[in-house]
C-alpha positions as CSV (number, residue, x, y, z in Angstrom):
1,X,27.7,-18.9,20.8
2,X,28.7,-18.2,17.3
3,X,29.3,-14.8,16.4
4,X,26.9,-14.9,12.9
5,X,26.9,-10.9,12.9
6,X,27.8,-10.6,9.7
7,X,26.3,-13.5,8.4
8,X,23.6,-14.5,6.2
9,X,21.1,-16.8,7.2
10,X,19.6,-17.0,3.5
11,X,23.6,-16.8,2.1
12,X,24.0,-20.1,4.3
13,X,21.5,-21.7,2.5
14,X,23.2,-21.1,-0.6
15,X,26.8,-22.9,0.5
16,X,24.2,-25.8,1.5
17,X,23.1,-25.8,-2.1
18,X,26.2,-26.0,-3.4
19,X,27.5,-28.7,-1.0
20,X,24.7,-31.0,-0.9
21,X,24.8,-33.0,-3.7
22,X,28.0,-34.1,-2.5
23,X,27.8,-34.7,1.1
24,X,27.8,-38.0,2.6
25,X,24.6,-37.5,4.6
26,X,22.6,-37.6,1.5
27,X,20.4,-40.2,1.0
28,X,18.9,-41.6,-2.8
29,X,21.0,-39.5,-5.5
30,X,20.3,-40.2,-8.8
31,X,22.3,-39.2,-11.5
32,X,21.2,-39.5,-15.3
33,X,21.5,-38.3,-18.8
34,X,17.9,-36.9,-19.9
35,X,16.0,-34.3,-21.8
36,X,16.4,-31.1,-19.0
37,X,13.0,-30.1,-20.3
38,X,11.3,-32.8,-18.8
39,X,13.1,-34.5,-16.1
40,X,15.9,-33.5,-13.7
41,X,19.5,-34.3,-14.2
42,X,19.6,-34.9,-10.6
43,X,17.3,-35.9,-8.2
44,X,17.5,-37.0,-4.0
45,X,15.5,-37.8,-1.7
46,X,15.2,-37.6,1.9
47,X,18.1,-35.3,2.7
48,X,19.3,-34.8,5.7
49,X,22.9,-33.3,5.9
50,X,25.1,-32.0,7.9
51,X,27.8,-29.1,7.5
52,X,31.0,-28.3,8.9
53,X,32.8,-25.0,9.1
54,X,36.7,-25.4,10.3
55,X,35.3,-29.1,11.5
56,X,32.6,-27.8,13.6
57,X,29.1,-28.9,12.6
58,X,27.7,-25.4,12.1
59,X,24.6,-26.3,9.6
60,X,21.9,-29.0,9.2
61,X,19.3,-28.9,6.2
62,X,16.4,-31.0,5.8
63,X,14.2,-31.5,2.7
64,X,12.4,-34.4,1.2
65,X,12.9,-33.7,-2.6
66,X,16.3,-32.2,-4.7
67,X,15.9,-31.5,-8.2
68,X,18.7,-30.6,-10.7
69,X,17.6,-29.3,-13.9
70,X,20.5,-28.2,-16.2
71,X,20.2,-27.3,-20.4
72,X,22.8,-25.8,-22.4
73,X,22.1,-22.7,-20.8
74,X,21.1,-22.3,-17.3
75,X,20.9,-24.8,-14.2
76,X,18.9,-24.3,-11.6
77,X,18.2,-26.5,-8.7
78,X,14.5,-26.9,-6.7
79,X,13.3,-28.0,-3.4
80,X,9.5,-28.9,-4.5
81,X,8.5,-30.6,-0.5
82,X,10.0,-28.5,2.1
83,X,13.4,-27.2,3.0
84,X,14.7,-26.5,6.4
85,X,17.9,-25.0,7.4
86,X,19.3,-24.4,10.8
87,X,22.1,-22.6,12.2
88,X,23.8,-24.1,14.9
89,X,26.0,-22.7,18.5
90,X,28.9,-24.4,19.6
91,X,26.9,-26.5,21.9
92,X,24.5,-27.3,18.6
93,X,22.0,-25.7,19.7
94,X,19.8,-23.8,17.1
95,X,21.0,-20.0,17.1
96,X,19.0,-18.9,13.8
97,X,16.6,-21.0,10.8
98,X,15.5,-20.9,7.4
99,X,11.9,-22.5,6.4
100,X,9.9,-22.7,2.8
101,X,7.4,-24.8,1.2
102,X,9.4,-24.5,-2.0
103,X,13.0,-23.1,-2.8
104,X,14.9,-22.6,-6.2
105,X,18.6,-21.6,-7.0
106,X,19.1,-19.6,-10.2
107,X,22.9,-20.4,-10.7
108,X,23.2,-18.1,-13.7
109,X,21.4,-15.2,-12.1
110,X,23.0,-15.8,-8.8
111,X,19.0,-16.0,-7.4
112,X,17.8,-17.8,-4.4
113,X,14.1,-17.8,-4.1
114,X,12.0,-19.0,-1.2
115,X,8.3,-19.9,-1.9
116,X,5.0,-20.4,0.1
117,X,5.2,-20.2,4.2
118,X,8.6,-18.5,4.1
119,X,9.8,-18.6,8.1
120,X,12.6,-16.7,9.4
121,X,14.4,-16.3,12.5
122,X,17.6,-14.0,12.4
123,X,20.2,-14.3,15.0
124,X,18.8,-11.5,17.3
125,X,15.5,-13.8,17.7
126,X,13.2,-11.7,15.4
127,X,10.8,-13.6,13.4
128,X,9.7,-12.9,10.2
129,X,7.2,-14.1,8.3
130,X,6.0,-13.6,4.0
131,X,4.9,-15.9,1.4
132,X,7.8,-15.1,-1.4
133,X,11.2,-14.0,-0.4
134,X,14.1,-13.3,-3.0
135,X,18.3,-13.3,-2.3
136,X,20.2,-11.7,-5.1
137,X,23.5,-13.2,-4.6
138,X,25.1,-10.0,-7.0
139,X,24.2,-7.5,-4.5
140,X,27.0,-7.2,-2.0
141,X,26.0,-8.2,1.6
142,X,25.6,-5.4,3.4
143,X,22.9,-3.3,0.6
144,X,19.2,-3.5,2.2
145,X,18.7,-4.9,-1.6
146,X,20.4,-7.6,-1.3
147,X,17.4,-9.6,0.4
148,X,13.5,-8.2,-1.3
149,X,10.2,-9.3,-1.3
150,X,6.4,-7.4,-2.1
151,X,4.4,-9.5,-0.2
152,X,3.1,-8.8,3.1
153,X,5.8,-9.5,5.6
154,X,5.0,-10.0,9.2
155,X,7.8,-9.6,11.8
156,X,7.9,-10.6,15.5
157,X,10.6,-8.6,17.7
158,X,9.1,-10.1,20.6
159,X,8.3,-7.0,21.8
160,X,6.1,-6.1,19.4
161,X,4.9,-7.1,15.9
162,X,6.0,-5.0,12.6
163,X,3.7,-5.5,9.4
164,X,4.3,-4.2,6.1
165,X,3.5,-4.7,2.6
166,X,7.3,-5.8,1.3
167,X,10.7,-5.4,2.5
168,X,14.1,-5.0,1.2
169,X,17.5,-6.0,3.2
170,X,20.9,-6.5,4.3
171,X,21.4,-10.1,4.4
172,X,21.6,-10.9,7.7
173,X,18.3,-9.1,7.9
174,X,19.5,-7.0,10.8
175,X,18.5,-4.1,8.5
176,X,15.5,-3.5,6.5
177,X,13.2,-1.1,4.8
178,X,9.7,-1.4,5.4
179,X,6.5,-0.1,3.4
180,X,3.2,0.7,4.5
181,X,4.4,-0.4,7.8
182,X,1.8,-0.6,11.0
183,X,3.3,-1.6,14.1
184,X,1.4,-3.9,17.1
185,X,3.2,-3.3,20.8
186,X,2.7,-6.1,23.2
187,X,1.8,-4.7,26.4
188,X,2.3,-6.9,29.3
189,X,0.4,-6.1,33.1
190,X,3.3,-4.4,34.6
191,X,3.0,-1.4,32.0
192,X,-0.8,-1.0,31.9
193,X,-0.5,-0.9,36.0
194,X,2.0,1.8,35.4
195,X,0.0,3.6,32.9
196,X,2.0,2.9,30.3
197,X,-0.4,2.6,26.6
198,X,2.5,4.5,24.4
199,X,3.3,2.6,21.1
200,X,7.4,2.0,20.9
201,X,8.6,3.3,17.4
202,X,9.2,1.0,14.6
203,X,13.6,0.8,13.8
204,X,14.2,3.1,11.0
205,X,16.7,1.9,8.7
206,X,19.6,3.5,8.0
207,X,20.1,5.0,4.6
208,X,23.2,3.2,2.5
């Protein structure tokens, strides 16, 4: 498997933002010369891409709709139907995964921001779940600021589910702060037969 310890699954995302207008798995570019106010500078459809890392297919993003809007001064790219990225193994089989309704890059602030059914599954299986989720790309990689949202986030460890209302993180989201945190434990037979009803503790984070 691919070690992807200290890497981002959101920070991915970006390199495929960068790369896909480009790649030759894309499907319908258009490029033209328009008001930036009212129509894209760039628009595709029906992406489906692949990406390779040292000339191993490492990355695959889907998403029906790339839109390029660019002014004299900011650009900033949007993903109005659905984006999908996946991390792939050696074998190409799906070790982590991004999902959104909606995503924008901010290239001038350096912002990625995910929007409406936010999905994601770090490389250690844990799920999490929100509705707005921000990546500042000027935070360095390891800060649990780097990755922040205030909605309610709901995280499966498998184990047990962690609620909270907002998170910050590292981002590979293998460290996080939590707030207003309740924790669920899922009990299976063989610990209620032993008498076992404790709670596990929720992972503290570590201070930076």
């Amino acid at each position: 498997m691919v070690p992807q310890t200290k890497t981002s699954v959101i920070l991915i995302l970006l390199a495929c933002l960068l790369t896909v207008s480009c790649n030759k798995g894309n499907r319908g570019i258009a490029t033209v010369d328009v008001d930036a106010e009212i129509l894209p500078s760039l628009h595709s459809e029906d992406i489906i891409s692949l990406i390779s890392d040292s000339g191993i297919t490492r990355y695959r993003l889907q998403t029906k709709v790339l839109d390029v809007y660019t002014d004299d001064t900011a650009t900033y790219w949007h993903f109005p139907e659905k984006i999908h990225l996946e991390i792939l193994d050696s074998l190409l089989n799906v070790d982590s995964w991004v999902k959104a309704d909606t995503a924008y890059y901010f290239e001038t602030n350096e912002l990625i921001k995910l929007i409406g059914n936010v999905f994601i599954q770090n490389q250690d299986g844990h799920k999490f779940e929100t509705s707005e989720l921000y990546l500042d790309q000027k935070e360095p990689p390891h800060s649990v600021n780097s990755i922040r949202t205030d909605s309610f986030v709901r995280i499966d460890q498998g184990d047990r589910i962690i609620t909270s209302q907002g998170l910050r993180s590292n981002q590979s989201m293998t460290r996080y702060r939590l707030y207003s945190s309740s924790i669920e434990a899922i009990i299976n037979d063989a610990d209620l037969n032993n008498g076992n009803d404790s709670v596990p503790e929720p992972v503290m984070i570590e201070p930076e």
